[in-house]
N, CA, C and O atoms as a Tinker XYZ file with bonds, in Angstrom:
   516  protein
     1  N     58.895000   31.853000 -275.142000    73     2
     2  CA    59.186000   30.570000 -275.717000    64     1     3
     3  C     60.166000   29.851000 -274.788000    63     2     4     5
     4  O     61.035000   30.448000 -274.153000    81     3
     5  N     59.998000   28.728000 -274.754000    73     3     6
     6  CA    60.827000   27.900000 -273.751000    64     5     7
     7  C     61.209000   26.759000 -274.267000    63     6     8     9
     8  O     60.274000   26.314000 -274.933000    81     7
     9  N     62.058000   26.110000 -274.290000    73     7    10
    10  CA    62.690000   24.852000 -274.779000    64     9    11
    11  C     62.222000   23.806000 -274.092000    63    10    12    13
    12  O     62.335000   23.868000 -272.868000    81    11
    13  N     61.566000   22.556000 -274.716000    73    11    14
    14  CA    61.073000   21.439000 -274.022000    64    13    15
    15  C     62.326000   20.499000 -273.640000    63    14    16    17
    16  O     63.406000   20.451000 -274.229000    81    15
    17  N     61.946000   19.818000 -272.596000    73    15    18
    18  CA    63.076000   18.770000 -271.990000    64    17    19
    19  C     63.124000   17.335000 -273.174000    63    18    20    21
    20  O     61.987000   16.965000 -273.469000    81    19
    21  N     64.226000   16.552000 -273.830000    73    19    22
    22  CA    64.578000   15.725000 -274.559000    64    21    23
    23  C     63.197000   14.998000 -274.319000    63    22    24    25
    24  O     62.682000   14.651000 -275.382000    81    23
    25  N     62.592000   14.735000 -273.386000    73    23    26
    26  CA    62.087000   13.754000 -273.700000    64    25    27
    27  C     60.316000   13.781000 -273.486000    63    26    28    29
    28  O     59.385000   12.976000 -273.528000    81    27
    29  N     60.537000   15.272000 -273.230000    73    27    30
    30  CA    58.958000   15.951000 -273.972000    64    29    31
    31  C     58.832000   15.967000 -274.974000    63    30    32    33
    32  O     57.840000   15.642000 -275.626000    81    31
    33  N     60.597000   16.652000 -275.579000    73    31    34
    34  CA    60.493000   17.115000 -277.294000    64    33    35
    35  C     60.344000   15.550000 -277.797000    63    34    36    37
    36  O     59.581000   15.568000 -278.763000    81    35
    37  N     60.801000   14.135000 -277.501000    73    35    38
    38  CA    60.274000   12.838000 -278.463000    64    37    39
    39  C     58.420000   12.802000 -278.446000    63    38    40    41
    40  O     57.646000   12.588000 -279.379000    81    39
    41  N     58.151000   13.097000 -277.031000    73    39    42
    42  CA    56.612000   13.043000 -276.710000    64    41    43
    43  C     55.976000   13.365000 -277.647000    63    42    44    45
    44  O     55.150000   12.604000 -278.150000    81    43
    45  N     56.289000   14.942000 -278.236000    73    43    46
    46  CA    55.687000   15.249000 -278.732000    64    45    47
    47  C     56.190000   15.519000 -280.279000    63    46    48    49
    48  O     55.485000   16.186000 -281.037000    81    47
    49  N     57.257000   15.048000 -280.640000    73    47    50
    50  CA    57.503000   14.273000 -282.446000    64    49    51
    51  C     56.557000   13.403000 -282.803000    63    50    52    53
    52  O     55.976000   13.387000 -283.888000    81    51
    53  N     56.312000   12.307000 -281.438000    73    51    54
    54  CA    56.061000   11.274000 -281.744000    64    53    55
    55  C     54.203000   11.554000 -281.827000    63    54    56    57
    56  O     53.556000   10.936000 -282.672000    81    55
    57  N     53.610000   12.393000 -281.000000    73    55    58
    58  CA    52.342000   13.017000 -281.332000    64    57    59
    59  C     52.491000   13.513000 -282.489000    63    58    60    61
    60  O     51.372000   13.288000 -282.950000    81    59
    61  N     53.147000   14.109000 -283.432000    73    59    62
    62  CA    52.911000   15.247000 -284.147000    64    61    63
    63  C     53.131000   14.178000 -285.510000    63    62    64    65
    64  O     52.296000   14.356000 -286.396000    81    63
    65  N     53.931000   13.332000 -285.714000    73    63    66
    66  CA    53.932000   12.116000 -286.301000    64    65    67
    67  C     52.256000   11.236000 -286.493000    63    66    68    69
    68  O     51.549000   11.031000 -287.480000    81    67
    69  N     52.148000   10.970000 -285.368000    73    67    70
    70  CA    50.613000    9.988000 -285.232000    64    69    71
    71  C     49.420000   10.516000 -285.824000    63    70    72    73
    72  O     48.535000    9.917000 -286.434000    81    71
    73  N     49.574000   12.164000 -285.450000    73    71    74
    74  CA    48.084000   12.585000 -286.054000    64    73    75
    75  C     48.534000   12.763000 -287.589000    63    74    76    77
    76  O     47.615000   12.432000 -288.338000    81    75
    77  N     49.681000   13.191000 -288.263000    73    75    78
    78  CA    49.949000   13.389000 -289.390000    64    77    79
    79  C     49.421000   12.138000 -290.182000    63    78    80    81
    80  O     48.819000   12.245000 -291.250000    81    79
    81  N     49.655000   11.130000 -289.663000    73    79    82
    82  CA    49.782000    9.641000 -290.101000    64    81    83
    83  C     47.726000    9.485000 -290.255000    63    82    84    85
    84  O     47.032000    9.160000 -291.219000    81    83
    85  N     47.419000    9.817000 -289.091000    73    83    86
    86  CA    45.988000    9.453000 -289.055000    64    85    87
    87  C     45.309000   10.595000 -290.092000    63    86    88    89
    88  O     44.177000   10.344000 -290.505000    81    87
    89  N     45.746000   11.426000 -290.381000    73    87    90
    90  CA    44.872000   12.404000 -291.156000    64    89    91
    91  C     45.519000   12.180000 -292.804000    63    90    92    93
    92  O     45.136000   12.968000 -293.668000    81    91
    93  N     46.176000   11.443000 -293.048000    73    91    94
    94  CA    47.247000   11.013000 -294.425000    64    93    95
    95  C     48.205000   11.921000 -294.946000    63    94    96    97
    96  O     48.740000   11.890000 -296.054000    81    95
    97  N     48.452000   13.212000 -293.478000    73    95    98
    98  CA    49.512000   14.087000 -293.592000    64    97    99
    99  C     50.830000   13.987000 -293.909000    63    98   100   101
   100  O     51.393000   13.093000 -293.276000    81    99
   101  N     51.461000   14.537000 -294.600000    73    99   102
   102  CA    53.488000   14.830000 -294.481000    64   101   103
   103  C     53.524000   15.649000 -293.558000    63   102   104   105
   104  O     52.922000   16.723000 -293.562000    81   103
   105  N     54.490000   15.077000 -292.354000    73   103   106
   106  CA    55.227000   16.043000 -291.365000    64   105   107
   107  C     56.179000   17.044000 -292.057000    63   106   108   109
   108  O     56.919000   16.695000 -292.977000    81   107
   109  N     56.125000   18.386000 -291.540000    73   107   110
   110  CA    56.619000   19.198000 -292.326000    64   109   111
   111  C     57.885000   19.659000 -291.360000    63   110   112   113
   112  O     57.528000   19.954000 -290.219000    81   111
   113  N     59.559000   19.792000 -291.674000    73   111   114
   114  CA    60.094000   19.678000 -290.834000    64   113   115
   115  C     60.124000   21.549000 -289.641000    63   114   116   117
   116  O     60.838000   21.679000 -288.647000    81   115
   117  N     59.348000   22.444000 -290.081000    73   115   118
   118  CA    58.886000   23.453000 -289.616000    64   117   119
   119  C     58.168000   22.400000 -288.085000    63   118   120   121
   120  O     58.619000   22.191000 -286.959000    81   119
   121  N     56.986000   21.989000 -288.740000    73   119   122
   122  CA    56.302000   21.203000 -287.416000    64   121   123
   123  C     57.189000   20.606000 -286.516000    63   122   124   125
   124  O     57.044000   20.932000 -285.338000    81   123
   125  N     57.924000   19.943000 -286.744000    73   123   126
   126  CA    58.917000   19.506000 -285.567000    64   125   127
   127  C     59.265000   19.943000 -284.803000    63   126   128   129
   128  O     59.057000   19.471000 -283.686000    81   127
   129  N     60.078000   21.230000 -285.002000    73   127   130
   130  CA    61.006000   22.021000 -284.578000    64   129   131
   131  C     59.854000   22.898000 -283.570000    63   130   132   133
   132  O     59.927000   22.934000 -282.342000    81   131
   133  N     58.858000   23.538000 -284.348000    73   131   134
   134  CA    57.831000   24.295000 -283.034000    64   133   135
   135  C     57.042000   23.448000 -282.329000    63   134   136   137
   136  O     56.107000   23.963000 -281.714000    81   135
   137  N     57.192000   22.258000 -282.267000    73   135   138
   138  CA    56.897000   20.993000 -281.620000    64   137   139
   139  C     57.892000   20.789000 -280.138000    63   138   140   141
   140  O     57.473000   20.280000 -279.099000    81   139
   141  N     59.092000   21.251000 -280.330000    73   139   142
   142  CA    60.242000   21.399000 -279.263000    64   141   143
   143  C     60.582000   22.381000 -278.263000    63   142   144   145
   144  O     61.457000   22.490000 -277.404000    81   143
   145  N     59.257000   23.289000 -278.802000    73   143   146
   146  CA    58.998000   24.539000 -277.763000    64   145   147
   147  C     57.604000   24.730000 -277.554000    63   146   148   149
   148  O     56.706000   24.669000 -278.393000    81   147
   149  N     57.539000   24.942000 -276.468000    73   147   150
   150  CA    56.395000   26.119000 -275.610000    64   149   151
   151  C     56.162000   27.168000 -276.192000    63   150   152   153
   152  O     57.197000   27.803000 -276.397000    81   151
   153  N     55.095000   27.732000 -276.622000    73   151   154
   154  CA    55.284000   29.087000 -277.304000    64   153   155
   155  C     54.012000   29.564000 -276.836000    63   154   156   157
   156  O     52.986000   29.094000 -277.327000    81   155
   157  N     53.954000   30.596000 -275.787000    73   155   158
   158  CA    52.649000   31.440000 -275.793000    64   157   159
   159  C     52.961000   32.546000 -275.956000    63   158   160   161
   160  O     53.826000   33.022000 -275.222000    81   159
   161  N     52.381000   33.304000 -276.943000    73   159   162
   162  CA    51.596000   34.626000 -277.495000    64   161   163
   163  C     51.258000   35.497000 -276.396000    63   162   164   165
   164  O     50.142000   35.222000 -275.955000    81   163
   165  N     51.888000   36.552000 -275.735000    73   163   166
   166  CA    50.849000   37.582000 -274.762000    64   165   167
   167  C     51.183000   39.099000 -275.541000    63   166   168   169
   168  O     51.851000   39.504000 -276.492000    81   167
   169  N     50.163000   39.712000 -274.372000    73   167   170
   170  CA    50.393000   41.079000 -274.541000    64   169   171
   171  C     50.202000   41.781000 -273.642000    63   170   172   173
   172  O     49.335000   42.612000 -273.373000    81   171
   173  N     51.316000   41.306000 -273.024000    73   171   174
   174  CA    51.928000   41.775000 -271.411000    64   173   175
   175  C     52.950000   42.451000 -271.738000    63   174   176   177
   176  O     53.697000   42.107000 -272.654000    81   175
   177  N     53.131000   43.616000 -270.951000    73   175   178
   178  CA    54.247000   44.409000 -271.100000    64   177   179
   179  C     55.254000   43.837000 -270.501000    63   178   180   181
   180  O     55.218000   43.543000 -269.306000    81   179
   181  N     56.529000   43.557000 -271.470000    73   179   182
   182  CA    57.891000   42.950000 -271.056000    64   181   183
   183  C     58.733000   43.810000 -269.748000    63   182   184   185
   184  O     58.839000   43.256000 -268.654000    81   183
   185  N     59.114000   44.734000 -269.904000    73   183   186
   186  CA    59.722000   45.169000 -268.551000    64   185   187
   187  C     59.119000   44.456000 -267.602000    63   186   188   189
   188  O     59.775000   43.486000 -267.222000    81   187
   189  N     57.780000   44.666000 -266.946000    73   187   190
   190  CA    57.885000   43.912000 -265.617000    64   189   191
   191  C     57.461000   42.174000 -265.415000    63   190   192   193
   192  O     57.504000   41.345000 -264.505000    81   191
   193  N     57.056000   42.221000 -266.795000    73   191   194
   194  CA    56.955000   40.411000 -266.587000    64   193   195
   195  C     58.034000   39.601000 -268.073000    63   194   196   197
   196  O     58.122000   39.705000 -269.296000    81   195
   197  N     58.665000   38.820000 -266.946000    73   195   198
   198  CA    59.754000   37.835000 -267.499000    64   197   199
   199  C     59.061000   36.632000 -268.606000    63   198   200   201
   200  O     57.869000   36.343000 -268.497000    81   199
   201  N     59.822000   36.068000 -269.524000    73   199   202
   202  CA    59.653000   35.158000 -269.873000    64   201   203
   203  C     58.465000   34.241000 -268.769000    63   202   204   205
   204  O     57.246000   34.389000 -268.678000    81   203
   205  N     59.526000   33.141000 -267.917000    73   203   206
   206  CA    58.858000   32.896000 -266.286000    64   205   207
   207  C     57.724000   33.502000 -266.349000    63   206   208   209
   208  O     56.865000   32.931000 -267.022000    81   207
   209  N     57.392000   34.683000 -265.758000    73   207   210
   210  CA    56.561000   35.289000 -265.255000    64   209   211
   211  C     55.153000   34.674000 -266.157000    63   210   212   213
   212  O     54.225000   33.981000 -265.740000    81   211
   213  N     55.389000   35.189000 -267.449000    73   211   214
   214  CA    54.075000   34.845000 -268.384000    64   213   215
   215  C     53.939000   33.403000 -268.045000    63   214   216   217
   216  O     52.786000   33.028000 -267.833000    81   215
   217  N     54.706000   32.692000 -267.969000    73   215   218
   218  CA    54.485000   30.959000 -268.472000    64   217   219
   219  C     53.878000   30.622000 -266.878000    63   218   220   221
   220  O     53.138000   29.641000 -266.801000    81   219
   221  N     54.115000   31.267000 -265.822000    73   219   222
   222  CA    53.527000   31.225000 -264.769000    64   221   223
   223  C     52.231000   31.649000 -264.535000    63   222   224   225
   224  O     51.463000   30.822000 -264.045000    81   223
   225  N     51.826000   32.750000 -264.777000    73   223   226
   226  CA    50.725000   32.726000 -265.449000    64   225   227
   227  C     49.796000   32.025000 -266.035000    63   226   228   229
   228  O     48.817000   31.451000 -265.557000    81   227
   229  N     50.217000   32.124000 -267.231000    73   227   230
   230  CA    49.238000   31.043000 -268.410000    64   229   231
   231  C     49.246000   29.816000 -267.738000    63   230   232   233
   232  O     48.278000   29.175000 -268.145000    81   231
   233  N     50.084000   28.977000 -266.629000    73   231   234
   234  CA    49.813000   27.928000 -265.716000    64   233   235
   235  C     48.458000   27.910000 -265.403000    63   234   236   237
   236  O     47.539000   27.180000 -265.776000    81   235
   237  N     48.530000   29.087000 -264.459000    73   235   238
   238  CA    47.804000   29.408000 -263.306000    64   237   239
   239  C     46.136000   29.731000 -263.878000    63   238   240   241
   240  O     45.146000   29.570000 -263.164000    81   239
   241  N     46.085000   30.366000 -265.761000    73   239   242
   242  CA    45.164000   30.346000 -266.270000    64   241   243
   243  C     44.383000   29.203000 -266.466000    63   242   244   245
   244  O     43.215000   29.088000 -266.095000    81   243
   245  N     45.054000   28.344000 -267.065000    73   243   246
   246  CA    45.201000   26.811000 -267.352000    64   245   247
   247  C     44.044000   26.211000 -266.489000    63   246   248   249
   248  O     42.941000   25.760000 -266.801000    81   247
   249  N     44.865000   26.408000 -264.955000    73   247   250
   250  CA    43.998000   25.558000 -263.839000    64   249   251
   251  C     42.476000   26.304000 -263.842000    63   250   252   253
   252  O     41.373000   25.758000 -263.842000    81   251
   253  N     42.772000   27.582000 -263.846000    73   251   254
   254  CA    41.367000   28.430000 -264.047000    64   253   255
   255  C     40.357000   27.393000 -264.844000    63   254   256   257
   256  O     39.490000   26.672000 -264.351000    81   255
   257  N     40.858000   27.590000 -266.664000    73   255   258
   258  CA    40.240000   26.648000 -267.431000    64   257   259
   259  C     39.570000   25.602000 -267.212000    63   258   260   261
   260  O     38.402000   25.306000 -267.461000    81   259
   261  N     41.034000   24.658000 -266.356000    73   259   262
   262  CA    39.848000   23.440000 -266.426000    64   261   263
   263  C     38.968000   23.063000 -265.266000    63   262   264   265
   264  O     38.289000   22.047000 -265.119000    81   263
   265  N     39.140000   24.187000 -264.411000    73   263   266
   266  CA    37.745000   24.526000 -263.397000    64   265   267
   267  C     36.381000   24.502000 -263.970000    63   266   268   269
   268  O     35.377000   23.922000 -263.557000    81   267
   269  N     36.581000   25.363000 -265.162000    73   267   270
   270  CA    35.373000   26.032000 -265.599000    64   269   271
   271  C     34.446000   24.547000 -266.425000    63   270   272   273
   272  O     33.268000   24.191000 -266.391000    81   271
   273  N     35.685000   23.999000 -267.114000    73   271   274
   274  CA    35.332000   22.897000 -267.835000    64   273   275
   275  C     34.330000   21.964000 -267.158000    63   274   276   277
   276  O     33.165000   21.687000 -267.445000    81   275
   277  N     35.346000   21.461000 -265.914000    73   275   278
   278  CA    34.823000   20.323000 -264.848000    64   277   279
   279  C     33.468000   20.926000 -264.628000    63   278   280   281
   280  O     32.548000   20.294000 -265.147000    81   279
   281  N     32.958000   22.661000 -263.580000    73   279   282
   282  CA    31.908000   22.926000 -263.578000    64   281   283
   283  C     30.968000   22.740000 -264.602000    63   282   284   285
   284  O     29.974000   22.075000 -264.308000    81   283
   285  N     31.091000   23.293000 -266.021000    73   283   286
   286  CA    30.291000   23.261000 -266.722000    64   285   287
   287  C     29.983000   21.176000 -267.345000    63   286   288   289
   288  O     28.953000   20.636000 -267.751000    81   287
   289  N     30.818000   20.837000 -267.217000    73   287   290
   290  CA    30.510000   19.385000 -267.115000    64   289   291
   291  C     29.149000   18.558000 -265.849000    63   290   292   293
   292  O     28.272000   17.720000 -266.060000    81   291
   293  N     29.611000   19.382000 -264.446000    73   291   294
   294  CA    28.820000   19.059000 -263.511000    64   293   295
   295  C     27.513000   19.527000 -263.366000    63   294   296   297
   296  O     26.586000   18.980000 -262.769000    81   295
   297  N     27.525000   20.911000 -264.149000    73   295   298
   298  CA    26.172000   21.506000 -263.873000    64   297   299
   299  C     25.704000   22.029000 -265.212000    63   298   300   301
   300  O     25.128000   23.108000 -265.359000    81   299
   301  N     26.015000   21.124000 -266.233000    73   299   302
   302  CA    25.514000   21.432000 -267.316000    64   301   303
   303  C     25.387000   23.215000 -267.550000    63   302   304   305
   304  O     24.353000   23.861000 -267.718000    81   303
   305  N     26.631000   23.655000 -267.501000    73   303   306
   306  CA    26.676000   25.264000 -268.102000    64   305   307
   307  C     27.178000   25.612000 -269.345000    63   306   308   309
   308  O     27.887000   26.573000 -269.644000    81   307
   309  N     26.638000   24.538000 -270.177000    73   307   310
   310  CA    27.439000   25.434000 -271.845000    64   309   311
   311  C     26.313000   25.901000 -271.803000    63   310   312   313
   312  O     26.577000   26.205000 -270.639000    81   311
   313  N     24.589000   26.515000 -272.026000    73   311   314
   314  CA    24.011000   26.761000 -272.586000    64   313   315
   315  C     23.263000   27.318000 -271.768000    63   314   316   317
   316  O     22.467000   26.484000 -271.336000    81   315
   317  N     23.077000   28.500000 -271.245000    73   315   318
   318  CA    21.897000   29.457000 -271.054000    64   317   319
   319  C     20.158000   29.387000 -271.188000    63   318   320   321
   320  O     19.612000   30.298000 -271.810000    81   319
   321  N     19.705000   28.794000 -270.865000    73   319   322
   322  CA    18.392000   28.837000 -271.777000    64   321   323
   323  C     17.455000   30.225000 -270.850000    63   322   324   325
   324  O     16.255000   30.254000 -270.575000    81   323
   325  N     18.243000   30.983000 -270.627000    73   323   326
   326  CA    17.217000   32.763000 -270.560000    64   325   327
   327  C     17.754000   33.500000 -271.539000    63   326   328   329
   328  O     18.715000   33.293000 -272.280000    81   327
   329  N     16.757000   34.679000 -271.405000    73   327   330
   330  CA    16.546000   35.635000 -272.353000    64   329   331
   331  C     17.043000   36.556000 -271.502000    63   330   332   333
   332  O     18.228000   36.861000 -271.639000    81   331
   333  N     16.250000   37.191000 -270.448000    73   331   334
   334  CA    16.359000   38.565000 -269.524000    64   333   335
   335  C     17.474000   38.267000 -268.875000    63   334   336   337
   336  O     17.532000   37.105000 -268.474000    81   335
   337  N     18.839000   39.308000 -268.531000    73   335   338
   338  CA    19.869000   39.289000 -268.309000    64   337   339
   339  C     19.685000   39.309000 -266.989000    63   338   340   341
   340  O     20.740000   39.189000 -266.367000    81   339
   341  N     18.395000   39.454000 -266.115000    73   339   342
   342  CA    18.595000   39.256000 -264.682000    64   341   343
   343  C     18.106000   37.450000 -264.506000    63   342   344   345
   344  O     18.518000   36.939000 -263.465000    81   343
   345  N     17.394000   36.651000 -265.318000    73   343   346
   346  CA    17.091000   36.079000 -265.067000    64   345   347
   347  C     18.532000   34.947000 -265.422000    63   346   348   349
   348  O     19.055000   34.226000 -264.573000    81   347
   349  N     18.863000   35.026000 -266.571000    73   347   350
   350  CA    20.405000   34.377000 -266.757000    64   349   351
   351  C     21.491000   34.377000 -265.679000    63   350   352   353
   352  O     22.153000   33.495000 -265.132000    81   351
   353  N     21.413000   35.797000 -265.580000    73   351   354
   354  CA    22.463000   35.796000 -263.762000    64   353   355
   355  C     21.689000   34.939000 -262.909000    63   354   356   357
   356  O     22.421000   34.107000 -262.373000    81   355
   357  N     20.747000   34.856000 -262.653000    73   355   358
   358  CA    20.212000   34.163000 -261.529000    64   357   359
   359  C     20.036000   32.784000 -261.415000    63   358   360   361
   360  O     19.640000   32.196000 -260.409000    81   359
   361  N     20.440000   32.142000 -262.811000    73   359   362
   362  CA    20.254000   30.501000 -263.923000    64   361   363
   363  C     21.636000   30.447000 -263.467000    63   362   364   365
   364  O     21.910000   29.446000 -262.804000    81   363
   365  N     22.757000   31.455000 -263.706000    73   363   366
   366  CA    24.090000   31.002000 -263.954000    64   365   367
   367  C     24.377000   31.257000 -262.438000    63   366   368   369
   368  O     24.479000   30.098000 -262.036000    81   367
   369  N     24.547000   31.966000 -261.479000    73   367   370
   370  CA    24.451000   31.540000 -260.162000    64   369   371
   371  C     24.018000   30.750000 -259.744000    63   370   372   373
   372  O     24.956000   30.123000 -259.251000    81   371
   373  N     22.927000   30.120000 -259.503000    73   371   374
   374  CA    22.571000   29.129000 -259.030000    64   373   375
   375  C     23.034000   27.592000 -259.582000    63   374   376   377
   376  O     22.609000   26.571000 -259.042000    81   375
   377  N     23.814000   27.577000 -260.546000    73   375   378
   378  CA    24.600000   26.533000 -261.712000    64   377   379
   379  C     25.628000   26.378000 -260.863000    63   378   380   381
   380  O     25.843000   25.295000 -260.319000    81   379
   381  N     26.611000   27.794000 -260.596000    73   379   382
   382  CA    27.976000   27.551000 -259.879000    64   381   383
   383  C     27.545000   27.134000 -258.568000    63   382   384   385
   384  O     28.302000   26.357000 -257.986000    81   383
   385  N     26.436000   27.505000 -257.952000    73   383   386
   386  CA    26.507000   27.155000 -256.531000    64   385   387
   387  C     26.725000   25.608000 -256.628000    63   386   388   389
   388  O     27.778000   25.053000 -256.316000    81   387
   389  N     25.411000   24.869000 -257.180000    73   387   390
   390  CA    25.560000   24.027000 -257.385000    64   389   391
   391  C     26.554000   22.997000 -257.687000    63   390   392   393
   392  O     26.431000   21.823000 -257.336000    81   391
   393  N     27.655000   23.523000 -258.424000    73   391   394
   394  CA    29.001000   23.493000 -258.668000    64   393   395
   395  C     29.692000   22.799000 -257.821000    63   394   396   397
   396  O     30.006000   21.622000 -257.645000    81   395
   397  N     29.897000   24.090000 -257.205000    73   395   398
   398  CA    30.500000   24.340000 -256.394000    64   397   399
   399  C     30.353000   23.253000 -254.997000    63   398   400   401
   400  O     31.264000   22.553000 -254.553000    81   399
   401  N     29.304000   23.321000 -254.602000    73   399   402
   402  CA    29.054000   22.310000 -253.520000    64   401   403
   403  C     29.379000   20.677000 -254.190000    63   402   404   405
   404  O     30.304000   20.140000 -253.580000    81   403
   405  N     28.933000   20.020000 -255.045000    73   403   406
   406  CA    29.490000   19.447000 -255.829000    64   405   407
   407  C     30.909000   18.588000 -255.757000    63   406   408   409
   408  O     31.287000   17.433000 -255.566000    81   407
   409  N     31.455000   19.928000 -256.041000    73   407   410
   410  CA    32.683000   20.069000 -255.730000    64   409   411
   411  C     33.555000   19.774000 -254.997000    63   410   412   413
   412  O     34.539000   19.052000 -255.156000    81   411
   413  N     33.029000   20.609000 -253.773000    73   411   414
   414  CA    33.028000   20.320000 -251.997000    64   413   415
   415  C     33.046000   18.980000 -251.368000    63   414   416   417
   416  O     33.953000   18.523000 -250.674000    81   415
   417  N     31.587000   18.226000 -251.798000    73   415   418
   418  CA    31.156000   16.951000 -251.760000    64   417   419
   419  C     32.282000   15.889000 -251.821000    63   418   420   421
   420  O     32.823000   15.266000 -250.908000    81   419
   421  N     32.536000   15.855000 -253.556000    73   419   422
   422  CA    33.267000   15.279000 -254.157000    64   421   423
   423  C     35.028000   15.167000 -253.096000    63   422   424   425
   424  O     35.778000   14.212000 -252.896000    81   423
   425  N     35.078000   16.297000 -252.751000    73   423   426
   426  CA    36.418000   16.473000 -252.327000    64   425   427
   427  C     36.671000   15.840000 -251.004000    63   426   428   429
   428  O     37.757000   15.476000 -250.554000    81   427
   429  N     35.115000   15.744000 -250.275000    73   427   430
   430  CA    35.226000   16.017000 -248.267000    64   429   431
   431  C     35.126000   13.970000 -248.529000    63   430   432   433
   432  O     35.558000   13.215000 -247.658000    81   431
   433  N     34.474000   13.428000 -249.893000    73   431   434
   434  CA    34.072000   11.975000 -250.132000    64   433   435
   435  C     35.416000   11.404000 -250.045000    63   434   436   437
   436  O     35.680000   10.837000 -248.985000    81   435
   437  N     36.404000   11.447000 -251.041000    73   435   438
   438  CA    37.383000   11.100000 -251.275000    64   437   439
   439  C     38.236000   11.038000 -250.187000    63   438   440   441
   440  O     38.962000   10.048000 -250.098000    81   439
   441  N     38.295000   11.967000 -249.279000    73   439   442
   442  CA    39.377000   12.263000 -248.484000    64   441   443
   443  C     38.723000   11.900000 -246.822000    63   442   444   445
   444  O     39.258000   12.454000 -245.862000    81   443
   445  N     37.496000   10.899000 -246.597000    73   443   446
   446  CA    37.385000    9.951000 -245.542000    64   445   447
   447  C     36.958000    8.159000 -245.842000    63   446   448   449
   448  O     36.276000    7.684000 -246.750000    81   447
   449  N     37.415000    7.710000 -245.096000    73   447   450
   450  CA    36.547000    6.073000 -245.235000    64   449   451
   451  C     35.288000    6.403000 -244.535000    63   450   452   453
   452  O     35.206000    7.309000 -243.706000    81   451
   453  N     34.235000    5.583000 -244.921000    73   451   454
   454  CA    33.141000    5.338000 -244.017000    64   453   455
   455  C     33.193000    4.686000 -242.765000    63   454   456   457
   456  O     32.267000    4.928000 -241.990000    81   455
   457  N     34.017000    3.967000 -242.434000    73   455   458
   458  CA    34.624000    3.342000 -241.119000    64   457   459
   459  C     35.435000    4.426000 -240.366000    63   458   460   461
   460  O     35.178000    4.674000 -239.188000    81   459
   461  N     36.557000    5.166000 -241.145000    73   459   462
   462  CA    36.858000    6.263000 -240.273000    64   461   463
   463  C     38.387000    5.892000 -239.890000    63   462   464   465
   464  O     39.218000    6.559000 -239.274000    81   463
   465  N     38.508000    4.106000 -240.683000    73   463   466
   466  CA    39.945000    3.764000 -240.717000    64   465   467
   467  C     40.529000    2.851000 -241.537000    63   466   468   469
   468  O     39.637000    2.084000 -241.899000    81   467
   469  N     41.409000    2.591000 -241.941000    73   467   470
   470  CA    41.482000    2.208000 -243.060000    64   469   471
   471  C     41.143000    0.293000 -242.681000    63   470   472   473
   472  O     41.191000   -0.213000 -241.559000    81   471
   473  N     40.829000   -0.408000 -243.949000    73   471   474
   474  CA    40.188000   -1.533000 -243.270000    64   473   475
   475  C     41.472000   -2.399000 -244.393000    63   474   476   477
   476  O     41.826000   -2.182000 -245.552000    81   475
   477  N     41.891000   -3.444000 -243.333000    73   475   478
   478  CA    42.542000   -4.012000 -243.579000    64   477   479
   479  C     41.936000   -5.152000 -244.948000    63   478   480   481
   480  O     40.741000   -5.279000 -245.214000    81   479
   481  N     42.991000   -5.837000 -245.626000    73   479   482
   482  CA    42.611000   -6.782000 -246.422000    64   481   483
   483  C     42.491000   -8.484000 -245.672000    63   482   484   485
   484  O     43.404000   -9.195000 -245.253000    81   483
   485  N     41.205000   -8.710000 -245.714000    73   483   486
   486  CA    41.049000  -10.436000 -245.062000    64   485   487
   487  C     42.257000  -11.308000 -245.743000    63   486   488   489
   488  O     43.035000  -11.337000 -246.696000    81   487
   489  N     41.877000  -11.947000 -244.646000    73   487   490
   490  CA    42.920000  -13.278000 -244.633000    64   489   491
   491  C     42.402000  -14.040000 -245.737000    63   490   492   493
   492  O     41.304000  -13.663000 -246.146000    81   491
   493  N     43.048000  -15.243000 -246.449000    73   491   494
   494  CA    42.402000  -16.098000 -247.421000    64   493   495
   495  C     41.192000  -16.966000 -246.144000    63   494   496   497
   496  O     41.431000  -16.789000 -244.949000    81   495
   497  N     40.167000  -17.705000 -246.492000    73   495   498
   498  CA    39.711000  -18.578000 -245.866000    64   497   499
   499  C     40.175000  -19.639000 -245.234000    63   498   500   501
   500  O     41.212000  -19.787000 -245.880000    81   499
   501  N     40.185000  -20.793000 -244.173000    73   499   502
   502  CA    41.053000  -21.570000 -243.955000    64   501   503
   503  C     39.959000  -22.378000 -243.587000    63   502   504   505
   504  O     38.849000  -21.920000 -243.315000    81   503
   505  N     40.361000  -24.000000 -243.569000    73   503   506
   506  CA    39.669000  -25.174000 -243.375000    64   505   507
   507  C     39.843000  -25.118000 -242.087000    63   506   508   509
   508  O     40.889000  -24.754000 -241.550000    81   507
   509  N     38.505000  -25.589000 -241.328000    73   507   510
   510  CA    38.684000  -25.775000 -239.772000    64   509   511
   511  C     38.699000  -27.199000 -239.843000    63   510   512   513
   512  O     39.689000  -27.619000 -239.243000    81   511
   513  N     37.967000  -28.169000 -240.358000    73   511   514
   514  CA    38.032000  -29.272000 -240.319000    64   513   515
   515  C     38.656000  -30.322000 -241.494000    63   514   516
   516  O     38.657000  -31.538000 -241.298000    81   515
């Protein structure tokens, strides 16, 4: 458990407020208060991993997550449509490749101009005559 910074903990009063409000809830003052902390659940053995340690972690899971998300967004992977477990491996490989390059694409696009330099913004027009 970790203590949120002042002005995460309003962030998120002020979330925990809005949905109460939208669903015709009473904020309960319990909700608040675990509203002001971080709290993840493991079952990691404490001697060698710290507080830190876990929350570093569950970061690092996090980014995992929303890998999987983005892929399955790009290559349409919520849903399997095989039966035979060699043929599914071979549906769901060929999904990540796909992915994956994708991915690649997306990344090598962003990070050149098509000119190769950055192009300045024109002048307004001007009257010659």
């Amino acid at each position: 458990m970790l203590r949120k910074s002042a002005e995460a903990i309003r962030l998120a009063h002020r979330k925990v407020r809005r949905d109460a409000a939208r669903k015709g809830n009473r904020v309960q003052p319990a909700t608040l208060r675990f509203a002001e902390y971080v709290i993840v659940f493991t079952t990691f053995p404490e001697p060698p991993f710290s507080a830190a340690d876990v929350l570093e972690w569950y970061r690092l899971r996090w980014q995992v997550e929303l890998v999987f998300k983005r892929f399955k967004s790009l290559a349409q992977l919520g849903h399997v449509p095989k039966y035979d477990d060699d043929s599914a491996k071979a549906w769901l490989y060929g999904k990540l490749l796909v992915a994956l390059l994708v991915e690649k694409l997306v990344h090598h696009a962003r990070a050149i101009s098509p000119w190769g330099y950055d192009v300045p913004t024109p002048a307004p027009p001007q009257r010659v005559a």
